[in-house]
N, C-alpha and C positions, 0 to 999 in steps of 0.2 A: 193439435192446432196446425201444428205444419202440413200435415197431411190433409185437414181443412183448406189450406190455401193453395194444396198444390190441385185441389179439387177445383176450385174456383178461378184456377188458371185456364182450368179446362172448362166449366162452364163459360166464359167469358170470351174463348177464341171465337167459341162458335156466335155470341150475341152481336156481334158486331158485321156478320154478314148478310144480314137481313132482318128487318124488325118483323116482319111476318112470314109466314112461312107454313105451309103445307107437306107433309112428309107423304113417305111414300102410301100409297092407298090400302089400307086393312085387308086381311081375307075377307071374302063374301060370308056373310052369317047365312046361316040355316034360316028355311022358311019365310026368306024374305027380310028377313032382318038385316039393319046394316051392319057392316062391316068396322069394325074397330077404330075412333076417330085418330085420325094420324096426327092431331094437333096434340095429343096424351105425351106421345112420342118428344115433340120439340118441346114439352112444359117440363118435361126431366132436366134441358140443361136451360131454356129460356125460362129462367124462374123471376122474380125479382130479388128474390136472398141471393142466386148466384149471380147471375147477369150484373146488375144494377151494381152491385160492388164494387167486380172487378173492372169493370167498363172505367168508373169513375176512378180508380185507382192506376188504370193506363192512361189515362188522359193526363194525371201528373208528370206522367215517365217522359226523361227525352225523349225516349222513340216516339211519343205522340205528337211533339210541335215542334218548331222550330226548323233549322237548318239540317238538322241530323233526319229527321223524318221525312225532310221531303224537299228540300232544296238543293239536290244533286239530280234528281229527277233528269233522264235525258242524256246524263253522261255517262257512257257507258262502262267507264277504269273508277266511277266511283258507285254507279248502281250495284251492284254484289253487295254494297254495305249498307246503301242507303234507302233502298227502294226492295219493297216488296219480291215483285216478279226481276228484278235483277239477280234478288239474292239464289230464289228457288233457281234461274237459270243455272247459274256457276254452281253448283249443288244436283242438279239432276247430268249437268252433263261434264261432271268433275273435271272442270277447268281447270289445269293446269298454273302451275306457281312460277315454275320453271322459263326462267328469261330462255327466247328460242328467235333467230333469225329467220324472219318469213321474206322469200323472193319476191318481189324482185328486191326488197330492203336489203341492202348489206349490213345492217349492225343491228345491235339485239332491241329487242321490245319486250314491256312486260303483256303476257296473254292475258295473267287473269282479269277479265272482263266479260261483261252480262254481251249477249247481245245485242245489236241497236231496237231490234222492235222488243225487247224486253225491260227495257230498260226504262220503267216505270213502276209506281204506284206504292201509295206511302207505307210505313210500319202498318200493318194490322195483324190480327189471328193469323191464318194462313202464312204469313211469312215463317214463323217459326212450328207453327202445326198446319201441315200443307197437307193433310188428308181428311181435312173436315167435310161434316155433309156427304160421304162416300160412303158408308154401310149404315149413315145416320144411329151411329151406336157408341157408347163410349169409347170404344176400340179406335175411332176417329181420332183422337186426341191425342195417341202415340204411334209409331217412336214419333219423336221431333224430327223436323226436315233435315239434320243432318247431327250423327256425335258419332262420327270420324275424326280420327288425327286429323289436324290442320298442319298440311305442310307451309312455312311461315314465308311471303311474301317478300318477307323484310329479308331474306337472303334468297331470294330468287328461288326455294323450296328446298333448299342444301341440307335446313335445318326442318324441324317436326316438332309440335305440343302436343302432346298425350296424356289428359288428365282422366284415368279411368274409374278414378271415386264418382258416387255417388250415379251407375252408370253412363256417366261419360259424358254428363248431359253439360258438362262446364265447356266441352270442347264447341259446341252452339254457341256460344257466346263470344269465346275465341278467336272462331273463324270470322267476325269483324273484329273486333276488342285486338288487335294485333298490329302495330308500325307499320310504314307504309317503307319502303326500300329506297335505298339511297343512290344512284345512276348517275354515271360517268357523263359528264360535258362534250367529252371529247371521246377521240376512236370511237369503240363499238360500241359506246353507250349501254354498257352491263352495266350490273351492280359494283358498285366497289365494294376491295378485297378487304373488310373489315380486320381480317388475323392482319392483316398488314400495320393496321392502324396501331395494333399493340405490340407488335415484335419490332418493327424500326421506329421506335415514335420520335425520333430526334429528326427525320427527314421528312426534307418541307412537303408538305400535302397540297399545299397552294400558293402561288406566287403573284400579288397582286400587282406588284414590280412587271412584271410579262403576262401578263391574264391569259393572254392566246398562245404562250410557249408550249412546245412539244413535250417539255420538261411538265407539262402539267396533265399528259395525258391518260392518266390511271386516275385525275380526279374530278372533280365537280367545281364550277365558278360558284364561289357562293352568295347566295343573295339574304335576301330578307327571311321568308317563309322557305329555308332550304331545311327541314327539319324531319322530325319523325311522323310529322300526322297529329292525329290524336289520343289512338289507341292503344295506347301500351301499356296498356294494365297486363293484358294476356303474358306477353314477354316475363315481364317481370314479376305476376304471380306464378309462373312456369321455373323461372330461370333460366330461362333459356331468349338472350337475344342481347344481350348490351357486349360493349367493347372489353373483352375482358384482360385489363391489364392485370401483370403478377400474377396469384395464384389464392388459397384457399376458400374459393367459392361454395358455399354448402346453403341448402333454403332450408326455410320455416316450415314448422308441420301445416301449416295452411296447405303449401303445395302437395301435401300427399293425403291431407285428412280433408280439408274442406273442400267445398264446393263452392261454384260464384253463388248457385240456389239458395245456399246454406244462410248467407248474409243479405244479399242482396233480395230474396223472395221471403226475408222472415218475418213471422208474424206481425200484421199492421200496426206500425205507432204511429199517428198523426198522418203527416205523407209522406210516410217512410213504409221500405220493405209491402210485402207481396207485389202484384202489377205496375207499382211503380218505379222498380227497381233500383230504389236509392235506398243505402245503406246508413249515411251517414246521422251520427245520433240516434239511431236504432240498434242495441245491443241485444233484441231477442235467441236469434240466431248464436251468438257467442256464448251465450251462460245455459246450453241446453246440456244432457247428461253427460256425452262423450266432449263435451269443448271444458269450458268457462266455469262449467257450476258451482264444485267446491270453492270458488273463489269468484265470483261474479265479480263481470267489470263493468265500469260506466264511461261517459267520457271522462271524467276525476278520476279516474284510477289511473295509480299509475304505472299499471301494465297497459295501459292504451298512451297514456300521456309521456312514459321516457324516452319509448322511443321514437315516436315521433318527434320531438324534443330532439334526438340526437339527429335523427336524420335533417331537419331542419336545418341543425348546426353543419352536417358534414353538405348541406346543398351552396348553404353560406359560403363555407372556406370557399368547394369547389369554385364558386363565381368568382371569388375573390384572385383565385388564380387563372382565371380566365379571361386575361388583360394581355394587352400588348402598348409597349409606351405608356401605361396607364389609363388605356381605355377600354372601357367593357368591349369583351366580344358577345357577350350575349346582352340581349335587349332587356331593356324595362320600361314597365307600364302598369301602373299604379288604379288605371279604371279596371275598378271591378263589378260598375252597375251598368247594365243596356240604357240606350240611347242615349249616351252621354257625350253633348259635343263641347268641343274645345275652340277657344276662338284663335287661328291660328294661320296665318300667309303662307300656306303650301305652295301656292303659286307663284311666290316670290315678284308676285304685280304693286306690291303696295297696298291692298287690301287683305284683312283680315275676312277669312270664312267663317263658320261655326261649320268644323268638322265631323263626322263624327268619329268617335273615338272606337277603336277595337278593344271588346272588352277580355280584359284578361281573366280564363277561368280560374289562373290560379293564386293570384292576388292573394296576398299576406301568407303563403306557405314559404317565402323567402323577404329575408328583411329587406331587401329590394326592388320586391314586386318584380322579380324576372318572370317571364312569359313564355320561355323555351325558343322566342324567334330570335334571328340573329341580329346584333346591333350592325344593323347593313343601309346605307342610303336606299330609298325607295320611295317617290311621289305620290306612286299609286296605292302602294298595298301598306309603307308603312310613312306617311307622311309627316305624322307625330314623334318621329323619331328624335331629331333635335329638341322639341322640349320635354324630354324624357332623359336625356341621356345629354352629358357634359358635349359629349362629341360622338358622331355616327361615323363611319369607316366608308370611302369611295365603295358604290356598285360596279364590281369589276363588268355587269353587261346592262350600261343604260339600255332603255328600252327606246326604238325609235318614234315612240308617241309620247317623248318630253320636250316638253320646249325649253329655249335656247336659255333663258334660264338656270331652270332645275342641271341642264347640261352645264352650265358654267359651274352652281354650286357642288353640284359631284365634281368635278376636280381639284376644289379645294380643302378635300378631307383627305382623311392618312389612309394609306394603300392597305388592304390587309392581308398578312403572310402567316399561314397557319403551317404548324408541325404536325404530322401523322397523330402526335400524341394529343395536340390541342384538338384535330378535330374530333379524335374521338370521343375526347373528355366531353365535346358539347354533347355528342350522341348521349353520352351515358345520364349527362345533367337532365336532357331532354325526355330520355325514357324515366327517368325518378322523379322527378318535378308532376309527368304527365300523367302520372300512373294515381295521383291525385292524392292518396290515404296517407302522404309521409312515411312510406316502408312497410304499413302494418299489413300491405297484401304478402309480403314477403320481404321481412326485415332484414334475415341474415342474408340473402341475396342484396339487397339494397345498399346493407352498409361495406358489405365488401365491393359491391362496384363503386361508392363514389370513393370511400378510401383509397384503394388503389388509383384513382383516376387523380385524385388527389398527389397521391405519390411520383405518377409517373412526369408529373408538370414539375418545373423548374420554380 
């Protein structure tokens, strides 16, 4: 069956490139006779058993709607992930990870970035199988457009994921599926030195007290959306990428036996697994010979349910110590359904809007609906902050498009001063929280980074 679907993977890139189609023209027959119809040719993968399947089964997947599919379109530092011919660019002309000063700029910039005129066109076939329609033969359908190590963004390329199971086809996934880097405010505007974050964590990382102090120049002002992205599965089904305070780091057989294929392409239940690439409540993939089988699991079992259970609990402490005076440093928000507005005076005019609300993907994975953003004032991006949250912490950089207002309300909130060690703890809260599955991509990774991050806070 699985090899059914990784067929129908491959019928499917190709049905979506054109609904008709003429292949190349037959040899000449003998005696006048015609030539071989080349329409025989496209009915091997434009069938309706394969086509028709898998077409409908992409249309489920985030890569086919929403924001992730096509609403970065245009910008070029997020076309590589989001856009079609963004991605194939950064992949044919192996763009660089590596922060690098371009003149006349004197401080660092991230490269990896699609071109401007590439820098379009939503998920489809081709993004991932980019030699379709080229020998019009099934040979078209592989390799995939790239399963190279991914050198990891999120450290400016220092670091490297290499998952060579199942040939290497996890590291395609990866190379978006991976944290976005975290960039100094100040000076050269590099990456921050993450080791730093765990070997001095008692020394202040931010001073809200001096926002523009010199004394802050190895860090970041933090705002609202100062966080990891969205994609941090990669990381931390890898093990490789969180703040690693203390010591005895080791992962899950997942990171050396499975595959993202393995779960996330397995056999269709409902709409779940093959082209739609959601895993969840689909346990085909997990109970096959070399995984699950002698002991098949479901979501009731409780080799899927303890630990998630525990990771749960160890996200809880972490939050819990991630207060200052008694107020979250990380944010909460409790909407977890689209288009949901709140009636709410953002404006601080005396009128009440209906807002609408940012919805949280990961709603009920912590008893407090944290959202991985930071409990930061912000009019624009996170306006709902006050009725979510007892109290919101001064934007160390109002934006010059608030009015006099919102600027009187930011200075009547508490200043915030973060230790090397709390920042990192949000990192680490932010990669586990993000990573969606509660641990089960890579449990023993998971529980040792929020334990220790746990530990290293006061």
């Amino acid at each position: 069956m699985k090899n059914l679907i990784r067929l129908f993977s491959v019928l499917f890139t190709a049905g979506l490139i054109f609904t008709a189609c003429e292949g190349p023209m037959g040899p000449m027959g003998t005696a006048g006779i015609d030539g071989k119809d080349a329409n025989e040719t496209c009915k091997q993968c434009h069938n309706s058993a394969g086509i028709d399947s898998v077409r409908t089964m992409f249309e489920l997947s985030k890569h086919s709607y929403g924001e992730a599919a096509f609403g970065e379109s245009g910008t070029s530092g997020c076309a590589p992930c989001h856009t079609s011919e963004g991605f194939k660019n950064v992949v044919e002309n192996n763009v660089s990870t590596v922060f690098t000063i371009i003149p006349p700029a004197t401080t660092y910039s991230n490269p990896y970035a699609s071109a401007p005129d590439k820098s379009y066109g939503e998920m489809r076939c081709t993004m991932c199988h980019s030699k379709l329609h080229t020998t019009y033969t099934f040979d078209d359908f592989m390799p995939l457009t790239s399963i190279a190590a991914v050198p990891m963004t999120f450290f400016g390329g220092a670091k490297t994921i290499d998952l060579p199971q199942d040939d290497s086809k996890s590291n395609l996934c990866i190379k978006c599926h991976q944290p976005r880097p975290f960039t100094r405010s100040f000076g050269d505007k590099n990456v921050i030195d993450y080791s730093a974050l765990a070997s001095s964590p008692t020394t202040v990382f931010f001073d809200g007290n001096n926002p523009n102090s010199t004394a802050n120049i190895n860090t970041i002002k933090p705002g609202y959306r100062t966080h990891t992205h969205y994609g941090t599965v990669g990381a931390i089904f890898a093990g490789t990428g969180g703040v690693e305070f203390g010591a005895g780091y080791t992962n899950s057989q997942h990171t050396t036996v499975a595959s993202c294929e393995d779960c996330h392409m397995a056999p269709v239940t409902g709409r779940t697994g093959g082209h739609t690439f959601f895993a969840k409540g689909n346990f085909n993939g997990c109970n096959v010979a070399d995984c699950h089988a002698a002991n098949p699991i479901s979501a009731s079992s409780s080799t899927f349910t303890t630990p998630r259970t525990e990771i749960k609990n160890l996200l809880n402490s972490l939050a819990a110590k991630l207060t200052i005076d008694g107020v979250d440093i990380l944010n909460r928000n409790p909407v977890s359904t689209e288009n949901s507005f709140i009636n709410y005076d953002y404006n601080f005019d005396g009128t009440a809007e209906d807002v609408l609300a940012g919805v949280n993907l990961w709603a009920g994975l912590t008893t407090n609906n944290y959202d991985g953003y930071m409990n930061i004032y912000d009019p624009a991006n996170n306006p709902l902050g006050p009725s979510y949250n007892t109290t919101v912490f001064q934007n160390p950089a109002p934006a010059s498009t608030w009015n006099a207002a919102q600027v009187a309300y930011n200075l009547t909130l508490p200043k915030i001063v973060l230790t090397n060690a709390q920042f990192g703890a949000v990192i680490n809260f932010q990669l586990c929280l993000r990573e969606y599955s509660l641990g089960i991509h890579n449990t023993k990774y998971v529980r040792t980074l929020l334990t220790n991050s746990i530990a290293a806070l006061p």
